[in-house]
C-alpha positions as CSV (number, residue, x, y, z in Angstrom):
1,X,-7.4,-4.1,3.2
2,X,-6.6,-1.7,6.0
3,X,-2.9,0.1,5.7
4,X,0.6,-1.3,7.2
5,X,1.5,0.4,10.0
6,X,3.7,3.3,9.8
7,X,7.3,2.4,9.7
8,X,11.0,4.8,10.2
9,X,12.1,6.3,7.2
10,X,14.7,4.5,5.1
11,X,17.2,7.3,6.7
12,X,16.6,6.7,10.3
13,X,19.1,4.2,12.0
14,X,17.7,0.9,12.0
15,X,18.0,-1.9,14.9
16,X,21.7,-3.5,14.2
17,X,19.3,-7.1,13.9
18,X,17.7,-6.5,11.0
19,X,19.7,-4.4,8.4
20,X,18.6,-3.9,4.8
21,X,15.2,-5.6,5.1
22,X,11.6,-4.5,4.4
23,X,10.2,-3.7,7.3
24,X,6.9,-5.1,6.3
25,X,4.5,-8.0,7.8
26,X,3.3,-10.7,5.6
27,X,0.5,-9.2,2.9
28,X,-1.0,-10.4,-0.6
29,X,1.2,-7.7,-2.3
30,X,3.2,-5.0,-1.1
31,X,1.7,-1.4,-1.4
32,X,2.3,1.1,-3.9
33,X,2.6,3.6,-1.2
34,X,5.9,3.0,0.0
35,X,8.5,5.3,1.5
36,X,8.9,3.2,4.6
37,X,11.3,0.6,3.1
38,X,15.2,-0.5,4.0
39,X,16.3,-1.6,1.0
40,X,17.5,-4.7,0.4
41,X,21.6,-4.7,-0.8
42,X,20.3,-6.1,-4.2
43,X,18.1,-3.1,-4.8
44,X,20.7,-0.8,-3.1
45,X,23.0,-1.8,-6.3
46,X,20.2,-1.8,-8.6
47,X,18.8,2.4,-8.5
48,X,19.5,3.9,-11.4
49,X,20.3,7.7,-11.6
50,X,16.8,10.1,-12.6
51,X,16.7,10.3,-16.0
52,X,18.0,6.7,-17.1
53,X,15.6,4.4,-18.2
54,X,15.5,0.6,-16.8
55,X,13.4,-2.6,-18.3
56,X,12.1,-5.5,-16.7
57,X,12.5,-7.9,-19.4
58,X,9.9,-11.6,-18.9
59,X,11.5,-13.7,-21.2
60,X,10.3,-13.8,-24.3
61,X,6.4,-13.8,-23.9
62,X,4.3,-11.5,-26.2
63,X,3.2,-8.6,-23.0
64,X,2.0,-5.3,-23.3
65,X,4.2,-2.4,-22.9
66,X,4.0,0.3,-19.7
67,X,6.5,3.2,-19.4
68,X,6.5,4.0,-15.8
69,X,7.3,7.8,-15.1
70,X,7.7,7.7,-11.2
71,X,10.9,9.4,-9.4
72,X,10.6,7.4,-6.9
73,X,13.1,5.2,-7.2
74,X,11.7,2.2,-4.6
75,X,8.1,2.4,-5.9
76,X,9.4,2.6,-9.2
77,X,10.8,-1.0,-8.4
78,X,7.9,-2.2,-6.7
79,X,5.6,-1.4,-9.2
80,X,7.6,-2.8,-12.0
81,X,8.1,-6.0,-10.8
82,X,4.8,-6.6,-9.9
83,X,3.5,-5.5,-13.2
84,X,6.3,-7.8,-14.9
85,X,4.9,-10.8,-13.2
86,X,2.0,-10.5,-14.3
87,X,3.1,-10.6,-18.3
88,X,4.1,-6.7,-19.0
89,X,7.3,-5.1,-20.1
90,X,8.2,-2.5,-18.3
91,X,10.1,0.6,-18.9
92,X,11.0,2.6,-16.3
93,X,12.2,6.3,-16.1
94,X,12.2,9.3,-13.4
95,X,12.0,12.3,-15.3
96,X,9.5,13.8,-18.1
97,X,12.3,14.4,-20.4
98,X,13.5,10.9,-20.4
99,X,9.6,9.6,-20.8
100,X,9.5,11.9,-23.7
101,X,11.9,10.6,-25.6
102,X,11.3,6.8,-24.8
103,X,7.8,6.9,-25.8
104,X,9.3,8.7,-29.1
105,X,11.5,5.6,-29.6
106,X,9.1,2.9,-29.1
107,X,5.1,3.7,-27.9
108,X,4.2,1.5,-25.4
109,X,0.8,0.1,-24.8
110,X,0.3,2.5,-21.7
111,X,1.5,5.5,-19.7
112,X,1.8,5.3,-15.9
113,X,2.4,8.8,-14.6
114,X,3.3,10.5,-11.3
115,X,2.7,14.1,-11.0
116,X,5.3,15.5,-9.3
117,X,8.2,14.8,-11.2
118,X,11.8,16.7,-10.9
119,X,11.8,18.2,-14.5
120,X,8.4,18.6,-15.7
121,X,5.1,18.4,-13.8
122,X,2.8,15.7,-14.9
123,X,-0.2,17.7,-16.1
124,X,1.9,19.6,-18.6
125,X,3.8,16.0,-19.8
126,X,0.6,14.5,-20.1
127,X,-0.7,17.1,-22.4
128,X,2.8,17.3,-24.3
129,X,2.2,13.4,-24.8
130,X,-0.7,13.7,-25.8
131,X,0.1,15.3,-29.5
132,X,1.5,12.2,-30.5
133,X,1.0,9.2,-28.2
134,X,-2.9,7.8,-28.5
135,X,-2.3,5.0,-26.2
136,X,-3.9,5.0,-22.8
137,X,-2.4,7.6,-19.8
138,X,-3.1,6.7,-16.2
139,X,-1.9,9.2,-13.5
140,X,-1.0,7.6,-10.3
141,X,0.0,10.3,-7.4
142,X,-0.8,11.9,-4.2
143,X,-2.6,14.5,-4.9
144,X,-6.6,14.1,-4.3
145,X,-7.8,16.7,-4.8
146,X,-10.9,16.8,-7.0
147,X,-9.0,20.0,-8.7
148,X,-6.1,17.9,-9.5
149,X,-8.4,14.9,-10.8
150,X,-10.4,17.1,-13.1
151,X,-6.9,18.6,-14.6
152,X,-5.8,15.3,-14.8
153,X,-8.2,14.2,-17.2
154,X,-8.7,17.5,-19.1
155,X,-4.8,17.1,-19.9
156,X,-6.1,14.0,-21.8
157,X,-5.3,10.7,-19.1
158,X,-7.7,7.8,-19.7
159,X,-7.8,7.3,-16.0
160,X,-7.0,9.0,-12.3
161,X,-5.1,7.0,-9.6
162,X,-4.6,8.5,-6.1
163,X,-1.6,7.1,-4.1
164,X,-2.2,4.5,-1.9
165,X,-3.2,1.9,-4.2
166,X,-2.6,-1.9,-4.0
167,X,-0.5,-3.3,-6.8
168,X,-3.2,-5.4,-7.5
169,X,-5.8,-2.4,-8.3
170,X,-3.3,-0.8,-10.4
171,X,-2.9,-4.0,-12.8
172,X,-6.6,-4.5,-13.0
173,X,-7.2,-1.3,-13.9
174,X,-4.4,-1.1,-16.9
175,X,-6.1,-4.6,-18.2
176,X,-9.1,-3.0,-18.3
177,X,-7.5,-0.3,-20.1
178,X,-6.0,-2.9,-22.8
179,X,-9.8,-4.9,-23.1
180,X,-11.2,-1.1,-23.7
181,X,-8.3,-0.6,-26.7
182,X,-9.2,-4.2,-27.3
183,X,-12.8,-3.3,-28.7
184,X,-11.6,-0.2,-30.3
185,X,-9.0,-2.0,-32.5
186,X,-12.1,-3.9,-33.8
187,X,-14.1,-1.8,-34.9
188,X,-11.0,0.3,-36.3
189,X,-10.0,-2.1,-39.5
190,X,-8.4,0.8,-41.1
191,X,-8.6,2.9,-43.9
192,X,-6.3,2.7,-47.0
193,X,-5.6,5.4,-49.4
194,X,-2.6,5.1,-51.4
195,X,0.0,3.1,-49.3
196,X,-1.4,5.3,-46.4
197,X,-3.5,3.3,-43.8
198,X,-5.5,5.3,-41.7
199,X,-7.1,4.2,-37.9
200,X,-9.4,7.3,-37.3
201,X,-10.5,5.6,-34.0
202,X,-7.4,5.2,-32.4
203,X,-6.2,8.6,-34.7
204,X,-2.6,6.7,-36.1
205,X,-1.7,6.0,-39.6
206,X,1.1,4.0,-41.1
207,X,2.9,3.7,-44.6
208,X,4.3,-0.5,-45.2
209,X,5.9,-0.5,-41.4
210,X,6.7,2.9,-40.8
211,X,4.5,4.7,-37.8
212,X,3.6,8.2,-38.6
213,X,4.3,10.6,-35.5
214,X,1.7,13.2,-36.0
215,X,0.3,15.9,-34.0
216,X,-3.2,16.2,-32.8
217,X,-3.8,19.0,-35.9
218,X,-1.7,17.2,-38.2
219,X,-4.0,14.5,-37.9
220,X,-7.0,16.3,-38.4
221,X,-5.6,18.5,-41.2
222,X,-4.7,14.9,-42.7
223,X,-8.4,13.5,-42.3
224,X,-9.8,16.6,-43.4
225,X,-7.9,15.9,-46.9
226,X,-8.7,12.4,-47.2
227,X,-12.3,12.6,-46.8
228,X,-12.2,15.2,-49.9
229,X,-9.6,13.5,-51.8
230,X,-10.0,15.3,-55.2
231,X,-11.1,18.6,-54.1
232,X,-10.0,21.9,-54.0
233,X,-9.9,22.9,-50.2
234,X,-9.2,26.5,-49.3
235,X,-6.9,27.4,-46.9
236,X,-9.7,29.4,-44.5
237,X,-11.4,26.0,-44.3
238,X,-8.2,24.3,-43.4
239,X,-7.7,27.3,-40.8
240,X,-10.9,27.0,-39.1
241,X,-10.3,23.1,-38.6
242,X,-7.3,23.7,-36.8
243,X,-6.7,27.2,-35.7
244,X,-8.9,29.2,-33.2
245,X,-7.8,32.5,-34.2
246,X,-9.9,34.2,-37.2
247,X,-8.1,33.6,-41.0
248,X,-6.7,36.2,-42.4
249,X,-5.6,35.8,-46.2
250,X,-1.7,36.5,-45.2
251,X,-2.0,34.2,-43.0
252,X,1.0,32.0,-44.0
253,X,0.2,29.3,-40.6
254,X,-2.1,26.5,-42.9
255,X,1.2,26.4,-45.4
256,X,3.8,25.7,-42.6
257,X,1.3,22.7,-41.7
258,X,1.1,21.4,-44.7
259,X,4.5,21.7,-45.5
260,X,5.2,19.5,-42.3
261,X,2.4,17.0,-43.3
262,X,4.1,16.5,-46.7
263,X,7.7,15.5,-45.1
264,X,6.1,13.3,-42.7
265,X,3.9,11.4,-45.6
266,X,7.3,11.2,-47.5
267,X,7.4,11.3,-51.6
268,X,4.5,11.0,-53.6
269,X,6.4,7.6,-54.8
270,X,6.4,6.3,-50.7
271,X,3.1,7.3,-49.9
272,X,1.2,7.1,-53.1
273,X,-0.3,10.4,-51.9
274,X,0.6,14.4,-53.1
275,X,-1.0,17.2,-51.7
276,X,-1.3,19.2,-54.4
277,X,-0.7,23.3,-53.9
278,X,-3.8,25.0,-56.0
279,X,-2.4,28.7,-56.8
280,X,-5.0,31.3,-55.0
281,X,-7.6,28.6,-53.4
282,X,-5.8,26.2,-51.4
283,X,-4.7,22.6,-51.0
284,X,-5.9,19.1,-52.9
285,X,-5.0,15.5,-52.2
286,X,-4.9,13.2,-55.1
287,X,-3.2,9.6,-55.4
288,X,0.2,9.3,-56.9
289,X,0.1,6.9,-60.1
């Protein structure tokens, strides 16, 4: 579908006939790409300042999550509400530190992600994400470069969006996204030792209800363990997993890992797990009876 022609910026003086109003002809759906809008008085009282969150609840119909990171403040509308309609909830924010500490709170299903961003670029947020959150990134922005795209997707994002794209596009691409996470959840059933269960597919783990937020290494460390529960692992093995630099037998770096694993896992009562400390080797995992 070819483009809309170009329209005056929001801040040039619009014809006293037709205040507040899109300047937009009659389309399927309105186009992500938009910085040529009046905005209508509604949406004038409805910008929220950078940084503050905004939903777009749907009643109460079982959707899939999206955290929208776009500054933007008019395509962050547009997009949400299209994405709404079509059975999402949508958080919305415009910065990275305010994305950070949403997807903390509550993981969505996916990330949509614009590069340029007022706080933190979108490369480095994506990779900062990408130590805890294993749910599905897909950068939307300007920049085309195939640079930019190969960066994009070497920070760890599923998928690579340049700006213009129809609404339309964007949602069929996030369901596909959701069908691929679909088939992995099937073939992830989950692996259960001591009140730990374990996804390695989708790399999460859980104790009863409670989510465990671990790292990239944590996780492996954590793997590592469980596939030799009841051995004695050494700590250079645990270092080469995790750690590029050679080991070195003062090396205290494994410990201060393991020490974090342990207070994430809880007691050895919560998580029916202890990672046992075995003087001059290294570490063991047994089951807590």
């Amino acid at each position: 579908m070819p483009l809309p022609p170009t329209k005056p910026s929001p801040r040039e003086k619009q014809p006293a006939s037709t205040p507040n109003r899109l300047n937009l002809t009659v389309i399927p759906y309105p186009f992500v790409s938009i910085r040529s809008f009046c905005l209508p008085s509604s949406m004038q009282r409805g910008i929220l300042p950078v940084g503050e969150p905004q939903s777009y609840p749907a009643g109460n119909r079982i959707m899939n999550s999206v955290v929208l990171v776009e500054d933007d403040l008019v395509l962050s509308q547009v997009i949400s509400e299209y994405l709404t309609a079509h059975d999402f909830r949508v958080r919305a924010v415009s910065s990275g530190r305010a994305a950070i500490e949403l997807i903390q709170q509550e993981p969505p299903s996916i990330v949509v992600l614009d590069v340029n961003l007022p706080d933190i670029d979108g490369f480095s947020l994506c990779l900062r994400l990408r130590e805890n959150y294993h749910g599905a990134i897909v950068i939307v922005t300007a920049r085309a470069t195939d640079g930019d795209e190969i960066l994009g997707l070497d920070c760890g994002a599923d998928d690579y969006i340049v700006k213009p794209v129809r609404p339309a596009v964007l949602l069929a691409r996030l369901r596909s996204h959701l069908r691929q996470k679909c088939d992995i959840d099937s073939s992830d059933p989950g692996l259960q030792i001591g009140h730990l269960l374990v996804f390695p597919i989708r790399r999460t783990c859980q104790i009863g209800d409670r989510q465990l937020t671990l790292s990239g290494n944590e996780f492996e460390l954590l793997m590592h363990l469980i596939k030799h529960a009841g051995q004695r692992i050494s700590r250079e093995e645990l270092h080469k997993l995790v750690i590029p630099e050679a080991w070195s037998p003062s090396d205290r770096n494994i410990d201060l890992r393991i020490s974090r694993l342990r207070q994430k896992l809880g007691s050895p009562e919560t998580s029916g797990l202890q990672i046992r400390s075995v003087r001059n080797v290294g570490y063991e995992l047994v089951q807590h009876t």
